[in-house]
ROPA-198198 format. One record per residue (C-alpha): residue number from 0; residue in three letters; y, x negated, z. Coordinates in steps of 0.001 Angstrom, whole numbers, always signed. Each point is the difference from the previous one (the first is absolute). Layout:
N
  num  residu       yy       xx       zz
  NUM     ALA        Y        X        Z
...
END
This chain:
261
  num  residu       yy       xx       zz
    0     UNK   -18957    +1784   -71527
    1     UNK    +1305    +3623     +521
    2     UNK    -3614    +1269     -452
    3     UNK    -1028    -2184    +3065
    4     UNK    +2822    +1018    +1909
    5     UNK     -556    +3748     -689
    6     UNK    -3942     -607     +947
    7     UNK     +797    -1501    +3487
    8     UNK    +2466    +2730     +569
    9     UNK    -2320    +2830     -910
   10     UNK    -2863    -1956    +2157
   11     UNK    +2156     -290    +3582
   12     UNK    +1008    +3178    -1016
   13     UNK    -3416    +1170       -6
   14     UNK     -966    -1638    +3184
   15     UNK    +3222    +1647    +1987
   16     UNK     -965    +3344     -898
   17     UNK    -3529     -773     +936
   18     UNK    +1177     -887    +3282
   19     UNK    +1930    +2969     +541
   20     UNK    -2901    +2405     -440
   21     UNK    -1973    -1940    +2400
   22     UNK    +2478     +111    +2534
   23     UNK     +714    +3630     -807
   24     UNK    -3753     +385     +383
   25     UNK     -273    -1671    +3289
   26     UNK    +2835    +1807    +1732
   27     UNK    -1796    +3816    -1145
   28     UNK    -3214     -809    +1513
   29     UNK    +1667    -1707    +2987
   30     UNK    +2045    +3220     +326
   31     UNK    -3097    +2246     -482
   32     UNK    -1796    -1848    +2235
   33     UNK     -624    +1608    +3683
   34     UNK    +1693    -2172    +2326
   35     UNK    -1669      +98    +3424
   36     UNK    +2620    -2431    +1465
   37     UNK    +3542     +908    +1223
   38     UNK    +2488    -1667     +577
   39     UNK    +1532     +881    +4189
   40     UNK    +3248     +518       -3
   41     UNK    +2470    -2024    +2133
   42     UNK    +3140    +1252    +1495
   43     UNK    +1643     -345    +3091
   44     UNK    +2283    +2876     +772
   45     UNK    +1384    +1857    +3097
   46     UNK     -215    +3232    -1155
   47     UNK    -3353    +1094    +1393
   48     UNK    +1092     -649    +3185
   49     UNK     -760    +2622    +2465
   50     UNK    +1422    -1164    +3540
   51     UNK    +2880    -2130     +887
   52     UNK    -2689    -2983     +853
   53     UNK    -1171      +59    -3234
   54     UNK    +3230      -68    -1788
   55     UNK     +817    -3294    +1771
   56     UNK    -3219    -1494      -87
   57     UNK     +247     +449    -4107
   58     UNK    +4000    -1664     +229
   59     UNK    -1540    -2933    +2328
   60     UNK    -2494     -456    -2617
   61     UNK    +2501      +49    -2861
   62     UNK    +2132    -2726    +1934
   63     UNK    -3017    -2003     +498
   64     UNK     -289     -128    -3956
   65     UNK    +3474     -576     -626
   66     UNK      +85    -3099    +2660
   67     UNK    -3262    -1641    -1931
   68     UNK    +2685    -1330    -2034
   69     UNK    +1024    -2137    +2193
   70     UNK    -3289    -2149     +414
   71     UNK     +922    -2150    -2391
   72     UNK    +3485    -1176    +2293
   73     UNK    -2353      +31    +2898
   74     UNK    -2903    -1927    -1160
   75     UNK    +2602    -2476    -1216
   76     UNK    +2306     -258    +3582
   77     UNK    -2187    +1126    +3126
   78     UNK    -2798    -1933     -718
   79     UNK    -1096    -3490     -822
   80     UNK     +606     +193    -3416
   81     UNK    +3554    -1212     -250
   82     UNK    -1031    -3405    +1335
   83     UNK    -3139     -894    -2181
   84     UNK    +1639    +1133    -3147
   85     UNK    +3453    -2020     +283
   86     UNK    -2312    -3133    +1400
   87     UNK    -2055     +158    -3151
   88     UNK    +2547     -106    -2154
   89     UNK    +1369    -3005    +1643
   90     UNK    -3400    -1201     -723
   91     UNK     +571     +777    -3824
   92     UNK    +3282    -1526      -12
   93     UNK     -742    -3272    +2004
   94     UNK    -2988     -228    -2723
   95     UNK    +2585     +264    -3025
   96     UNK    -2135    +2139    -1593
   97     UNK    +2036    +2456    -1460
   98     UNK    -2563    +3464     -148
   99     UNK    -3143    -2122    +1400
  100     UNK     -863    +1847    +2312
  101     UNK    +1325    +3636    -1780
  102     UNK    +1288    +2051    +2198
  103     UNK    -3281    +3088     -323
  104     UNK    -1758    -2918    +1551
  105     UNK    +2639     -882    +2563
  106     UNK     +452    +3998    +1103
  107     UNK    -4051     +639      -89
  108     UNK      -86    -3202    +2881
  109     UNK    +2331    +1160    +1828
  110     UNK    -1121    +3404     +349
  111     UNK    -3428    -1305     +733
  112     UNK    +1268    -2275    +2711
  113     UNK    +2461    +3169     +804
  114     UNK    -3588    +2429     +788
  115     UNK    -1344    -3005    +1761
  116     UNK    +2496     -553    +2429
  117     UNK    +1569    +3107     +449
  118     UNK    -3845    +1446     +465
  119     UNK      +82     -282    +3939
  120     UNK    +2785    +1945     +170
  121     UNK    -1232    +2848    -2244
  122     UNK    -2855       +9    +2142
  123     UNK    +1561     +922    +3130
  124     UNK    +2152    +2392    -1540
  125     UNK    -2624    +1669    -1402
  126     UNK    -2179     +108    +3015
  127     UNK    +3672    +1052    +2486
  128     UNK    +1660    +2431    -2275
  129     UNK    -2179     +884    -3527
  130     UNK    -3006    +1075    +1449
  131     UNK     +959    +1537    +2971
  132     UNK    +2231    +2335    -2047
  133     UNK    -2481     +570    -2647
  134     UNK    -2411    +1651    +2966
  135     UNK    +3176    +1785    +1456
  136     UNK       +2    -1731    +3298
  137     UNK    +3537     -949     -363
  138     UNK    +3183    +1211    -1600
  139     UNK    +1395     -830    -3009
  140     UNK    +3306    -1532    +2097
  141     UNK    -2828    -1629    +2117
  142     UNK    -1764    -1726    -3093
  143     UNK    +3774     -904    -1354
  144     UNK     +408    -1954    +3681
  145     UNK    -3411    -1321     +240
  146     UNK     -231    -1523    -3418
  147     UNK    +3186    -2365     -315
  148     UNK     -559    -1782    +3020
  149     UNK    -2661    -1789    -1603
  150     UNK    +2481     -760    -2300
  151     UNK    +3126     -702    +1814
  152     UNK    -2431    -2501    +1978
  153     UNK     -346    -1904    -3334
  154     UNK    +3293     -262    -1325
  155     UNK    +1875     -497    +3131
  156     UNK    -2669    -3092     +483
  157     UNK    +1814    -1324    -3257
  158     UNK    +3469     +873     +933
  159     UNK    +2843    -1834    +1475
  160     UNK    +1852    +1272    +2426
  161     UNK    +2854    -1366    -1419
  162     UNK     -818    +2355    -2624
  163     UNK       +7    +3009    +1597
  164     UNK    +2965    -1308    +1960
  165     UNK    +1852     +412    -3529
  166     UNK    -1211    +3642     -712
  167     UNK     +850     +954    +3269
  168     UNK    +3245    -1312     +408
  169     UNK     +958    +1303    -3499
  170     UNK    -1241    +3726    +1093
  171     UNK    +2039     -398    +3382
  172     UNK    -3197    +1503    +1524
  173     UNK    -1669    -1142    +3911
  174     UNK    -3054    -2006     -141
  175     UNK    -2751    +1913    +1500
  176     UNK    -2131     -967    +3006
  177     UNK    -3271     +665    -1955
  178     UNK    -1028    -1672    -3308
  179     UNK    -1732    +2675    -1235
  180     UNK    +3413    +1806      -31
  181     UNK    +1778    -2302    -2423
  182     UNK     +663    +2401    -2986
  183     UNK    -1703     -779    -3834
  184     UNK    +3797      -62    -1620
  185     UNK     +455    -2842    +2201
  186     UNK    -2991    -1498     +123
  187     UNK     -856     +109    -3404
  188     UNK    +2853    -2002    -1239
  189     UNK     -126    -2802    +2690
  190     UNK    -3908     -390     -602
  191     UNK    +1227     -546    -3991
  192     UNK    +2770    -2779     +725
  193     UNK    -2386    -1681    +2684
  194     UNK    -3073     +385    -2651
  195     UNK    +2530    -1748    -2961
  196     UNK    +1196    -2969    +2279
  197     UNK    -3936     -841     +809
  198     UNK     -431     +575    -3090
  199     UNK    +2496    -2452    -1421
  200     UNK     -862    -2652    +3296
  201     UNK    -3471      -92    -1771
  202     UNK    +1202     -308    -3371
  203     UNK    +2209    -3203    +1098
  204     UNK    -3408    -1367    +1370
  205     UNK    -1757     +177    -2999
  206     UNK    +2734    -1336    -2711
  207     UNK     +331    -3407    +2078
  208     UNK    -2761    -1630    -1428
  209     UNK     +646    +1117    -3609
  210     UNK    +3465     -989     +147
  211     UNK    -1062    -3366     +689
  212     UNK    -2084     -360    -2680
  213     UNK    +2817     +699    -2455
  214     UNK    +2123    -2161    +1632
  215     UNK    -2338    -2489     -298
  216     UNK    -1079     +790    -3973
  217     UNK    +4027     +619     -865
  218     UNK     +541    -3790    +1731
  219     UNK    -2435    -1688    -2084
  220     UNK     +744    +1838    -3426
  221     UNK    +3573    -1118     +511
  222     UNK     -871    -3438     +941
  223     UNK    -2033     -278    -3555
  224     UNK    +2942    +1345    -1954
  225     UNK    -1533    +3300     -676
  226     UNK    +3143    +2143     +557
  227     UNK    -1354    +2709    -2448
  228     UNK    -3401    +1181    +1570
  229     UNK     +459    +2912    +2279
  230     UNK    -1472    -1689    +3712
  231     UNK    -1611    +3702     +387
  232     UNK    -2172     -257    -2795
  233     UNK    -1434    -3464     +706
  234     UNK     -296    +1046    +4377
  235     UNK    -1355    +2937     -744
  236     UNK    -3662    -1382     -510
  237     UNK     +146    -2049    +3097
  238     UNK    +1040    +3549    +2133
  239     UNK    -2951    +1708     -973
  240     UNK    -1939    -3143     +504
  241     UNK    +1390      -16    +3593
  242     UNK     -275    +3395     +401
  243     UNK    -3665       -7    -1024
  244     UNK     -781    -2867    +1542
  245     UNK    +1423    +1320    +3392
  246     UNK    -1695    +2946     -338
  247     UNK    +3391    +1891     -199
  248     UNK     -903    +3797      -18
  249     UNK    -2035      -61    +2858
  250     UNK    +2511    -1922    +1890
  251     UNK    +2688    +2998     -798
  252     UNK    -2401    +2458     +285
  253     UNK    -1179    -1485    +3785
  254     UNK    +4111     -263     +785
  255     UNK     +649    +3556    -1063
  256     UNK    -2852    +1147    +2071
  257     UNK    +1011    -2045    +3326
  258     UNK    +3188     +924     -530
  259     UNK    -1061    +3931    +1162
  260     UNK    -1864    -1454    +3089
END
């Protein structure tokens, strides 16, 4: 037994150090090699600056950097987004079906259906303030101007007035005469609140029907004396039949969508 043991430790020994030469090999040619590819070097510094212009073009692109961490927060409240993701999850809920659905499937829809709807809106932004800056037609302030009307067209579509009311009245602030006025840290806010209660009005919609069905499957368990079998797990079939049968996802897919219009 100990001559067997001190064979396989000899023999992974053996194979370890084998190893180790061929790596050591591999990294001497790799370093003696001629390598015709460089890496470029990235950096974004103000130091090269030689005019004023340039020193504030460099800190306007530094802030533009530092403000890409906000997509995520704006992806999520000043677009469509909000609404299909809270509806679908009504869906999964209605459906009792725990992680069915999961939610990578749930987010990937919804940022499909996000691109898809918000996609007019990009467009004319693009074509109003993108572009023209990119060709130097217009100012920076100009493209800033041009491209959230687009989008303060779109979300004050969704909004309630009652909404903005709030924000309003809570920053003790005049309403303006023009919408395009209405500031983002007002507008943002109300368009998130008015988004939710849609939201939630659509959600009520769709767990009707699948509260009736346990109603009805929790009536007749009880009526046979079966007190111990959870009503979910026996409805639960008879919801996806429905569902299926119904041709749920388009339905809340075509809702969603006419929702926007």
């Amino acid at each position: 037994m100990e001559k067997k043991k001190n064979y396989k430790i000899y023999k992974y020994s053996k194979i370890i150090l084998l190893t180790l030469l061929f790596l050591t090999a591999t990294a001497y040619k790799a370093k003696a090699a001629p390598t015709d590819f460089q890496i470029p070097k990235v950096s974004i510094t103000v130091d090269d600056a030689k005019t004023p212009k340039e020193y504030v073009d460099n800190v306007k692109i530094l802030i533009l950097l530092t403000t890409l961490t906000f997509i995520p927060a704006i992806l999520t409240l000043m677009t469509s987004f909000t609404r299909i993701i809270v509806v679908l999850g009504f869906v999964r809920s209605a459906l009792s079906t725990q992680q069915s659905p999961p939610n990578q499937v749930l987010i990937g829809l919804a940022l499909f259906m996000t691109m898809f709807i918000m996609t007019p809106t990009y467009n004319k932004i693009n074509q109003d303030a993108i572009k023209p800056y990119v060709n130097g037609t217009i100012t920076q302030e100009q493209a800033i101007k041009n491209g959230s009307k687009p989008l303060k067209d779109f979300m004050l579509k969704q909004t309630r007035e009652k909404d903005l009311a709030l924000f309003y009245k809570s920053a003790n602030i005049e309403r303006p005469k023009d919408r395009y006025e209405v500031p983002f840290r007002i507008l943002v806010p109300a368009f998130a609140i008015s988004e939710l209660k849609t939201a939630f009005q659509m959600g009520f919609l769709i767990f009707i029907p699948f509260v009736i069905i346990d109603m009805v499957v929790a009536s007749i368990l009880m009526s046979m004396g079966m007190f111990m079998l959870p009503p979910v797990a026996v409805s639960l079939p008879f919801k996806l039949l429905l569902f299926v049968l119904a041709d749920g996802w388009n339905l809340v897919v075509k809702s969603l969508l006419q929702s926007f219009m």
